[in-house]
C-alpha positions as CSV (number, residue, x, y, z in Angstrom):
1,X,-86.8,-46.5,-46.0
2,X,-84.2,-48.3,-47.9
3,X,-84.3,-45.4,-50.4
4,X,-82.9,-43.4,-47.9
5,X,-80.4,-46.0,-47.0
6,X,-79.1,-46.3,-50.3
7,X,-78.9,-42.5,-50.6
8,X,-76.9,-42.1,-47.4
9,X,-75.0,-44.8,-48.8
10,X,-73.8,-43.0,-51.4
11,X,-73.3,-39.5,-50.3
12,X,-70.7,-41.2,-47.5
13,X,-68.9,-43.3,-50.3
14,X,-69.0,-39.7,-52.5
15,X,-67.7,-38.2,-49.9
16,X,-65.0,-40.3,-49.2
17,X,-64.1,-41.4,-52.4
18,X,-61.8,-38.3,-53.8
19,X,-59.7,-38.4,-50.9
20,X,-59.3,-42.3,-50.8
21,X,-58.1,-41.4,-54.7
22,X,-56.2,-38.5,-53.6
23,X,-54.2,-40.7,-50.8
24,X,-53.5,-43.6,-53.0
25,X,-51.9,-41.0,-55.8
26,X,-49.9,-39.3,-53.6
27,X,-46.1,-40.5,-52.7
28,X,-44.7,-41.7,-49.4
29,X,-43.6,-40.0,-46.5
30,X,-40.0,-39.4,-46.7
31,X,-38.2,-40.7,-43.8
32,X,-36.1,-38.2,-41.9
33,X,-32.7,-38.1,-42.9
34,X,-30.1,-39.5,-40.3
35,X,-28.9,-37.0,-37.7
36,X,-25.3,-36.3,-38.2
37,X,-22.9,-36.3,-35.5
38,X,-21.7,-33.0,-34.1
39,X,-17.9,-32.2,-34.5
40,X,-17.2,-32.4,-30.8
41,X,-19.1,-36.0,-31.0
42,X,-16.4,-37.2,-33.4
43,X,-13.8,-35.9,-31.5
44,X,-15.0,-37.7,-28.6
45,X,-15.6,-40.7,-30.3
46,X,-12.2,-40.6,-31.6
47,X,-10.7,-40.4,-27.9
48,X,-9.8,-36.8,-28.9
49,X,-10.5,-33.8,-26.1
50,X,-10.1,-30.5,-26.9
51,X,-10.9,-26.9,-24.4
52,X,-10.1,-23.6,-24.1
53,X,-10.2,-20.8,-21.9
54,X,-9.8,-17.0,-21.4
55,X,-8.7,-15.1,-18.9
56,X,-8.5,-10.8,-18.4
57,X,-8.1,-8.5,-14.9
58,X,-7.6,-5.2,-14.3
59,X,-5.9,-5.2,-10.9
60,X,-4.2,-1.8,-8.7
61,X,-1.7,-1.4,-6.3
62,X,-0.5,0.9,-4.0
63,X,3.3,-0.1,-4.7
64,X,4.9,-1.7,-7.6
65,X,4.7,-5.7,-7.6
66,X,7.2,-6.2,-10.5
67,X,11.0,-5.4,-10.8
68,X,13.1,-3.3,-12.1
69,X,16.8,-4.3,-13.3
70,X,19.6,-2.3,-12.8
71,X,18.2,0.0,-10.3
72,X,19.8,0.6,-6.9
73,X,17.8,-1.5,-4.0
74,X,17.7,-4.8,-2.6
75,X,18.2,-8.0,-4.6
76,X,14.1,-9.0,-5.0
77,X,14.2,-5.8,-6.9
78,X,15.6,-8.0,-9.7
79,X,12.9,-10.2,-9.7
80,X,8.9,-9.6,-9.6
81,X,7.5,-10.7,-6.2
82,X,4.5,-11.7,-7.7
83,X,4.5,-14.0,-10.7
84,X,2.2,-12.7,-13.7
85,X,0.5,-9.5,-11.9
86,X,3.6,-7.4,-12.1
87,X,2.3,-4.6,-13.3
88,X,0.3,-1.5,-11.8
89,X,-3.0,-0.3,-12.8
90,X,-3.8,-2.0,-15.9
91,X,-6.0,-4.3,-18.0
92,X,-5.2,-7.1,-19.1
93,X,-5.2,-10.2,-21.1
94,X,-4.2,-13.0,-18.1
95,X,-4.3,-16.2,-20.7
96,X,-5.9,-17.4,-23.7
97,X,-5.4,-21.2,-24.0
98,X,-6.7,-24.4,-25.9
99,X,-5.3,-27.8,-25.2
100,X,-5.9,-30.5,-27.8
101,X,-4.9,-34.4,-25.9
102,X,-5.5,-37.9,-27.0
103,X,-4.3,-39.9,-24.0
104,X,-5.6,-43.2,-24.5
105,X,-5.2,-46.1,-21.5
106,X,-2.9,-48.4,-23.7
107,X,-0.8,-47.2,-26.7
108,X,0.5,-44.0,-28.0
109,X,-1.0,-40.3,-27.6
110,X,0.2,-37.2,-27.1
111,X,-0.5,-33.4,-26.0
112,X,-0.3,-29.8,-27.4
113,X,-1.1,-27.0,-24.7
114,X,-0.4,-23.5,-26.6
115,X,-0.9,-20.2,-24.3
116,X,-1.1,-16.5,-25.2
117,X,-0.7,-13.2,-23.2
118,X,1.0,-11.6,-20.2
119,X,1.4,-15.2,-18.8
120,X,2.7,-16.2,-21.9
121,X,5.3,-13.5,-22.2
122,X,6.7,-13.7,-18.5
123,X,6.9,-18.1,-18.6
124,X,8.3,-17.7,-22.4
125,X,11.1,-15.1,-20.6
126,X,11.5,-17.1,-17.6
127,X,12.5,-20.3,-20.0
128,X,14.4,-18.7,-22.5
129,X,14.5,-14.7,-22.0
130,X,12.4,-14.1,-24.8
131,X,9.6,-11.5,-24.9
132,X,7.2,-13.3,-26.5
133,X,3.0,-13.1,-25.7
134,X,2.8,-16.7,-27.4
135,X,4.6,-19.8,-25.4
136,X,3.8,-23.5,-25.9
137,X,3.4,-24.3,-22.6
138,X,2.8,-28.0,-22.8
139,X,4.0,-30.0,-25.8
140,X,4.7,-34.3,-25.5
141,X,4.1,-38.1,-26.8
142,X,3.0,-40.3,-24.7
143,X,2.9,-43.8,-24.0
144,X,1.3,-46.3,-21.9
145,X,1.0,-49.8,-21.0
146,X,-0.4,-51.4,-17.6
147,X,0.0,-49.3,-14.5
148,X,2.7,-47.3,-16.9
149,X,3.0,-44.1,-18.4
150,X,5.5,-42.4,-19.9
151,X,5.7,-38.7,-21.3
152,X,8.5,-37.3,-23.4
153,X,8.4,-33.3,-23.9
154,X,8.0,-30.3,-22.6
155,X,5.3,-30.6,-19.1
156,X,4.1,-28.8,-15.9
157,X,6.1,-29.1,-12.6
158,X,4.4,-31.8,-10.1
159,X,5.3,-29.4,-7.8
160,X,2.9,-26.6,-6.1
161,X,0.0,-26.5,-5.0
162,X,-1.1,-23.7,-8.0
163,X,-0.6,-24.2,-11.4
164,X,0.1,-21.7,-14.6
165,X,-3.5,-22.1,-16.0
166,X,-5.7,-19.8,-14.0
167,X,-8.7,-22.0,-14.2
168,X,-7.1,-24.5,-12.1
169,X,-6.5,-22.0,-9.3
170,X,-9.1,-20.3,-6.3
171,X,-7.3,-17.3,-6.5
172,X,-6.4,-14.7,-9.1
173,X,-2.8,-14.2,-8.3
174,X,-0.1,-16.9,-7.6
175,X,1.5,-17.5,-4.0
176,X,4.7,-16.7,-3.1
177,X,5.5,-20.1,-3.1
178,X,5.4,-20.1,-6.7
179,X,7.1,-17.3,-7.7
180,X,10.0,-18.1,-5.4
181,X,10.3,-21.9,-4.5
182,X,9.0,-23.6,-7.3
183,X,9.5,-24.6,-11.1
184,X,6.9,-23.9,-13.7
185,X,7.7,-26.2,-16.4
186,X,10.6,-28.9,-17.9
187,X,12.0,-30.7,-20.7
188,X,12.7,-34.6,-20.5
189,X,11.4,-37.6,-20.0
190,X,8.7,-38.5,-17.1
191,X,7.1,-42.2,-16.2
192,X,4.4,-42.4,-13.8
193,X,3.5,-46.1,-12.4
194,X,0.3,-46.6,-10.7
195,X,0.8,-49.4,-8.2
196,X,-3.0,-49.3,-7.0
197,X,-5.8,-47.3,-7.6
198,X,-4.7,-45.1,-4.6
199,X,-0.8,-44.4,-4.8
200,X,1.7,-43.6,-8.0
201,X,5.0,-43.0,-8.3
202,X,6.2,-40.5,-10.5
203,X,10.3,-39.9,-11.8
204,X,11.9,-37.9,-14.1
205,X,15.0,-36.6,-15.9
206,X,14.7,-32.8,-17.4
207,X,17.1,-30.1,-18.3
208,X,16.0,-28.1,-15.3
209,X,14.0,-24.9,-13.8
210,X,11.9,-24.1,-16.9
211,X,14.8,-24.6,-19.5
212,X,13.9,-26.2,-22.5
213,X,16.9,-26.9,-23.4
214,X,21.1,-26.6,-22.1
215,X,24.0,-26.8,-23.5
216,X,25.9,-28.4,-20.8
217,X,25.7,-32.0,-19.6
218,X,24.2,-32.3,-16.2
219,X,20.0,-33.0,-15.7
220,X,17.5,-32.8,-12.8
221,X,15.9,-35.7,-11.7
222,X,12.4,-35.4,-10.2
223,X,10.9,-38.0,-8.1
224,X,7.4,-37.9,-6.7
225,X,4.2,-39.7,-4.9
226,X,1.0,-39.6,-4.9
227,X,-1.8,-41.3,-2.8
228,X,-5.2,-40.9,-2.4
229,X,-6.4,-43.7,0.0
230,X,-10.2,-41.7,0.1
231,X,-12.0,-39.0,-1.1
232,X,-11.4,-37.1,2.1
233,X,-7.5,-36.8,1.8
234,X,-5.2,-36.9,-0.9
235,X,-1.0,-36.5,-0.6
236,X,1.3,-35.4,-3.3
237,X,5.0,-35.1,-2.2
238,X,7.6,-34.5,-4.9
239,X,11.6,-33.9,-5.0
240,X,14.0,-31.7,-7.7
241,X,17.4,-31.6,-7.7
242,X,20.1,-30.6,-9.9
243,X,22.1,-28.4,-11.6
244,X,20.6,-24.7,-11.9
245,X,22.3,-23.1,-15.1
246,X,22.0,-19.6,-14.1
247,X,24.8,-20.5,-10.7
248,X,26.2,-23.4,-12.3
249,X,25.9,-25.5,-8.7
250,X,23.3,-28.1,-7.6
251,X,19.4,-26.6,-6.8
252,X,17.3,-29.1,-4.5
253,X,13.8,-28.6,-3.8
254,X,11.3,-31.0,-1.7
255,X,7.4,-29.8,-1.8
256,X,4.8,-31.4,0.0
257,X,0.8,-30.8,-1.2
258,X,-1.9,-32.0,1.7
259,X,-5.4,-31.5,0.4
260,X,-8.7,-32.5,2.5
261,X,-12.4,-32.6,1.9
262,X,-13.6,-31.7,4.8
263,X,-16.9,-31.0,3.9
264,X,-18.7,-31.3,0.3
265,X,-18.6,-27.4,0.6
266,X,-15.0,-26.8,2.3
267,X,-11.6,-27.8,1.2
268,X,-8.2,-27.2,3.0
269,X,-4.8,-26.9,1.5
270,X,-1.2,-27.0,3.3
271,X,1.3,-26.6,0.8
272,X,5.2,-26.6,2.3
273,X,8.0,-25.9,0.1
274,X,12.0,-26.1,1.3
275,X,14.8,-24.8,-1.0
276,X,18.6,-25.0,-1.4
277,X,21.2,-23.6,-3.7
278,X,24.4,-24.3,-3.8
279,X,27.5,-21.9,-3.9
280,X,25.5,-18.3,-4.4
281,X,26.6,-16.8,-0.8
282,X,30.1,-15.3,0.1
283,X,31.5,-16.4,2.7
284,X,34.6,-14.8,5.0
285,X,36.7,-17.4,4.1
286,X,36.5,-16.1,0.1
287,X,34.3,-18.7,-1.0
288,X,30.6,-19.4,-1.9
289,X,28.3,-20.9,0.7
290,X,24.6,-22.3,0.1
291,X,21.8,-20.8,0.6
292,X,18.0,-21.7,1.9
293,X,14.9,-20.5,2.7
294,X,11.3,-22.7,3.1
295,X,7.7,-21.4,3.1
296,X,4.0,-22.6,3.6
297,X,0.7,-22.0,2.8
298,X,-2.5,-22.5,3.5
299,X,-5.8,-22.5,1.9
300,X,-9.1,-22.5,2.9
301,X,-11.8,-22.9,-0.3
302,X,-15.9,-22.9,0.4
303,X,-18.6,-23.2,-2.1
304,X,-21.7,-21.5,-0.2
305,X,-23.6,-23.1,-3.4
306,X,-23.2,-23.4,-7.2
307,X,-23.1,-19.7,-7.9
308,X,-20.7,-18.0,-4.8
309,X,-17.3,-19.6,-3.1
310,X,-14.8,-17.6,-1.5
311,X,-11.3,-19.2,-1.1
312,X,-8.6,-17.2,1.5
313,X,-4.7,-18.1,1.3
314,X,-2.3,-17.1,4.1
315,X,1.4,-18.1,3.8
316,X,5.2,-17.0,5.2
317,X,8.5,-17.7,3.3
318,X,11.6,-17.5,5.1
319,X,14.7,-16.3,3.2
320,X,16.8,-18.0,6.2
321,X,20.6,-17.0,4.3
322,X,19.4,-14.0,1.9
323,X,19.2,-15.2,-1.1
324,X,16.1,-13.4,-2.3
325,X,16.4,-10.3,0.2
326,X,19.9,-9.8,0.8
327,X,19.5,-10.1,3.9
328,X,19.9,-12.9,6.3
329,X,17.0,-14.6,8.0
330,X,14.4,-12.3,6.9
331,X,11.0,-13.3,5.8
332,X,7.6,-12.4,3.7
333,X,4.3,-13.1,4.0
334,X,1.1,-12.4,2.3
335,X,-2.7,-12.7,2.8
336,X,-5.1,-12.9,0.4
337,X,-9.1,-13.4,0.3
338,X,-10.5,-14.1,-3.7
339,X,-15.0,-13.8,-4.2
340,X,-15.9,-16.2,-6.7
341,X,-18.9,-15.7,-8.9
342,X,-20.4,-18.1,-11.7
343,X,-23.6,-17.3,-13.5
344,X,-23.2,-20.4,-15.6
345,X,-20.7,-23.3,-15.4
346,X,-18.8,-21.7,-18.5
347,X,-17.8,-18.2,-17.0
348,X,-16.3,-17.2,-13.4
349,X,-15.9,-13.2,-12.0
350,X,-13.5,-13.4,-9.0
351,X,-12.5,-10.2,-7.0
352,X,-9.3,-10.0,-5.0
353,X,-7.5,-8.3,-2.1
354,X,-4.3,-9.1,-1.3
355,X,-1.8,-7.8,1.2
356,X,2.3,-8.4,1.7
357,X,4.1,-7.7,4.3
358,X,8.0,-8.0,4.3
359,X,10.7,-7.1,6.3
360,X,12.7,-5.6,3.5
361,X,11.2,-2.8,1.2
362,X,11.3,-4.0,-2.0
363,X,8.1,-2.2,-3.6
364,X,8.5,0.4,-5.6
365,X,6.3,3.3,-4.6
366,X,5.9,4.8,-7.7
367,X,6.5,3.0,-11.1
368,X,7.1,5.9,-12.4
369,X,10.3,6.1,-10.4
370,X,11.9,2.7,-11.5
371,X,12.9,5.2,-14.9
372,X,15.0,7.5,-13.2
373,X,19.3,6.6,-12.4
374,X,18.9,8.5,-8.7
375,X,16.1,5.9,-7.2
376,X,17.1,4.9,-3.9
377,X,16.2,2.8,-1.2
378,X,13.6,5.6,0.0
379,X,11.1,4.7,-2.7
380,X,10.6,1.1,-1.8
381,X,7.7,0.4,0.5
382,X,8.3,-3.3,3.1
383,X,4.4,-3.4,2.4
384,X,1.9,-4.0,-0.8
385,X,-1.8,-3.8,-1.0
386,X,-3.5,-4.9,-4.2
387,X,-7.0,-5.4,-5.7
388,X,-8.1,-7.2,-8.8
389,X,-10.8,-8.2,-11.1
390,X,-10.8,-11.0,-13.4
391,X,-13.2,-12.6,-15.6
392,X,-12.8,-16.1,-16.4
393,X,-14.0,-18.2,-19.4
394,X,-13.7,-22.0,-20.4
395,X,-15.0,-23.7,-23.2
């Protein structure tokens, strides 16, 4: 009996004994090597933020939305009655943008927005009359101390309830509103000075209506609120006046932006807009009389869940002297209903309809006719019907 104990015994220590020699000759683990921090992780860590997006449509009309200089017809046909989808039956690139920012709470920072495409090229010619696919569309230092901030560059208009970047907009095209009563950008100095947590006050001094820079002496001064007393209701009400280059007289513009949560899934927007300019209308007595007109618009945004929303925007504009029609107390109006879709948080499709009504043709019927000298007022249209498809990406 012990025999057998011993021999047991000595098979198990046999048995263990190579790989008790085998374990003590071989070398530690090696620990895992730290992880190392992502570049967007040091960038955050830094205070720094930096995104992007993309934008592209193909959109058709039945009339012509943009202008045409120099041909015979009323004064909108000038101008383009809608902002950046002035074309007809075509693809293309909306916006490409990235914003770099470090804002911090106390100190100095600073912001570079840099755009590309059709937007790019019809902002870059509305500031300088260049025809340039590349525009710097945001560009200033900042500083702040306390409830103060101040900004000193080139920035976006307080005004509107839209803004240029299409990701920051329901719809795929741009109100009327925007094309016709408000600024896009300026050039000056702006301090914003939160006296609570629920209302600022915001003034300025710029060179203008997207002007980057004059040659004369006179500025606009901007002055604005903005008060949030809930998450239900938010106000923003702004004011521009000064000299407009282009007329050489005083523009003055007051906009007033209501928004309200009136459900987590519905959101409604009243946006009112009222314009003057000075010394652009004959009068009988030989001289130039001022001119106004005033708008609204109204939106109505609902997210059925995370995937669908739909938003619809309905607004008039009332060119009461005929500044933008020619003639006196005339008006426009638009409708339009925009189909959001978002696979993923990253990427948006939207389709569009959109119809405007006026009671002046200005649309062209056929674009093809805005080349020829003997156009006349037969081939503008008082109506425009338009569809569109655009893909949105952010990152």
């Amino acid at each position: 009996m012990r025999y057998q104990l011993r021999v047991l015994v000595c098979t198990a220590l046999f048995a263990t004994l190579p790989r008790a020699l085998l374990a003590a000759d071989a070398p530690a683990a090696t620990p895992p090597a730290p992880a190392v921090p992502s570049w967007s992780d040091t960038l955050t860590a830094w205070g720094i933020s930096v995104n992007g997006y993309i934008a592209a449509s193909y959109y058709l009309s039945n009339g012509y939305p943009g202008g045409y200089p120099g041909v015979p017809g009323p004064v909108l046909q000038g101008y383009d009655v809608h902002q950046f989808d002035v074309r007809h039956d075509t693809f293309q690139l909306d916006e490409a943008g990235i914003q770099i920012a470090y804002q911090p709470k106390q100190g100095f920072g600073g912001l570079v927005d840099l755009i590309a495409g059709e937007d790019a090229r019809i902002l870059h010619e509305a500031e300088d009359g260049n025809d340039e696919t590349f525009d710097i569309r945001q560009a200033f230092i900042q500083y702040a101390t306390g409830p103060l901030t101040l900004i000193a560059g080139k920035y976006v208009t307080l005004a509107g309830a839209e803004v240029i970047n299409p990701t920051g907009n329901a719809n795929f095209s741009r109100s009327l509103l925007f094309t016709f009563a408000e600024p896009l950008t300026h050039t000056g100095v702006r301090a914003t000075w939160a006296l609570s947590d629920a209302f600022s006050f915001i003034a300025g001094v710029n060179n203008g209506w997207n002007t980057t820079s004059t040659n004369y002496g006179s500025k606009t001064g901007e002055v604005g609120i903005s008060w949030t007393p809930n998450k239900i209701f938010s106000l923003g009400a702004q004011s521009y006046f000064g000299k407009m280059e282009a007329f050489d007289a005083e523009r003055t513009l007051v906009d007033v932006v209501a928004t309200i949560n009136a459900t987590s899934a519905l959101t409604v927007i009243v946006n009112l807009d009222w314009d003057k300019q000075d010394q652009v209308i004959p009068t009988p007595g030989g001289t130039l009389g001022d001119a106004k007109w005033y708008g609204a618009a109204v939106y109505l945004n609902y997210g059925f869940n995370d995937h669908w929303r739909m938003s619809l925007r309905g607004e008039y504009l009332k060119d009461s002297d005929g500044f933008l029609t020619g003639t006196s107390g005339s008006h426009l109006a638009e409708g339009t209903i925009t189909v959001g879709y978002a696979p993923v948080k990253s990427f948006e499709l939207r389709a569009e309809l959109r119809f405007d009504s006026t009671d002046q043709p200005i649309f062209l019927r056929d674009p093809a006719r805005g080349a020829y000298p003997n156009v006349t007022p037969a081939d503008y249209n008082d109506s425009l019907s338009q569809i569109a498809l655009q893909g949105v990406y952010k990152f």
